[in-house]
N, C-alpha and C positions, 0 to 999 in steps of 0.2 A: 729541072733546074741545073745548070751548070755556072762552078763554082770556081773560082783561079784561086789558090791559097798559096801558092808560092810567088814571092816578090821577082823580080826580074835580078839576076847572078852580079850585074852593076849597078844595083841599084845606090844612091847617092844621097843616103841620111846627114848628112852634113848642112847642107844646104837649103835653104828655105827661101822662097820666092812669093809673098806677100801679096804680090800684083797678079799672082795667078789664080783663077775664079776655082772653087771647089765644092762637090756637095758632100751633103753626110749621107753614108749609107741605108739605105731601109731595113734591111737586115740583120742591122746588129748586133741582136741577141744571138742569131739564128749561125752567126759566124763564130763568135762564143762559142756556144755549143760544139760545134764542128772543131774548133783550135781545140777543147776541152778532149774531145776523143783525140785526136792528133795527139797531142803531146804523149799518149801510152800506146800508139802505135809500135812496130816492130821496124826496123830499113827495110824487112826485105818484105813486109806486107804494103808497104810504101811504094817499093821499088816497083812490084807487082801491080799498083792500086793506077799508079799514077803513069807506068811504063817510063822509071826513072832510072842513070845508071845509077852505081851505089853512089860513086863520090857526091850529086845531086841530092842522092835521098837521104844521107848522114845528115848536109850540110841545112837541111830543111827540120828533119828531127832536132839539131839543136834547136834551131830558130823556136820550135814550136816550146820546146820547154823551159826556155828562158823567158816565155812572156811571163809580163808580172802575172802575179796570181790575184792583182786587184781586176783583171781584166779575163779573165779566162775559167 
């Protein structure tokens, strides 16, 4: 299985577009799980995991540990 966890660098939370068709994921839990180990990762086992530079793999370590904790 191969997994994308990091969102695209512009990505554009602002915005929402209603007309555009969507599904729900199958995996849901299973990505839980995965953000769940992520947020105690290390950068540099990140940097390592993912072949990210650091600035990338900081900016993904916050992302991961500011999810709520209702979700993760």
């Amino acid at each position: 299985m191969i997994a994308v966890i990091s969102p695209a660098k512009t990505l554009d939370t602002r915005t929402f577009n209603a007309q555009v068709p969507y599904t729900m994921t199958q995996f849901q839990s299973n990505a839980y799980q995965l953000v769940k180990k992520l947020k105690k990762i290390k950068t540099e086992e990140l940097m390592q995991l993912m072949d990210l530079s650091e600035k990338l793999a900081v900016l993904n370590i916050e992302r991961y540990r500011i999810l709520k904790r209702t979700h993760c």
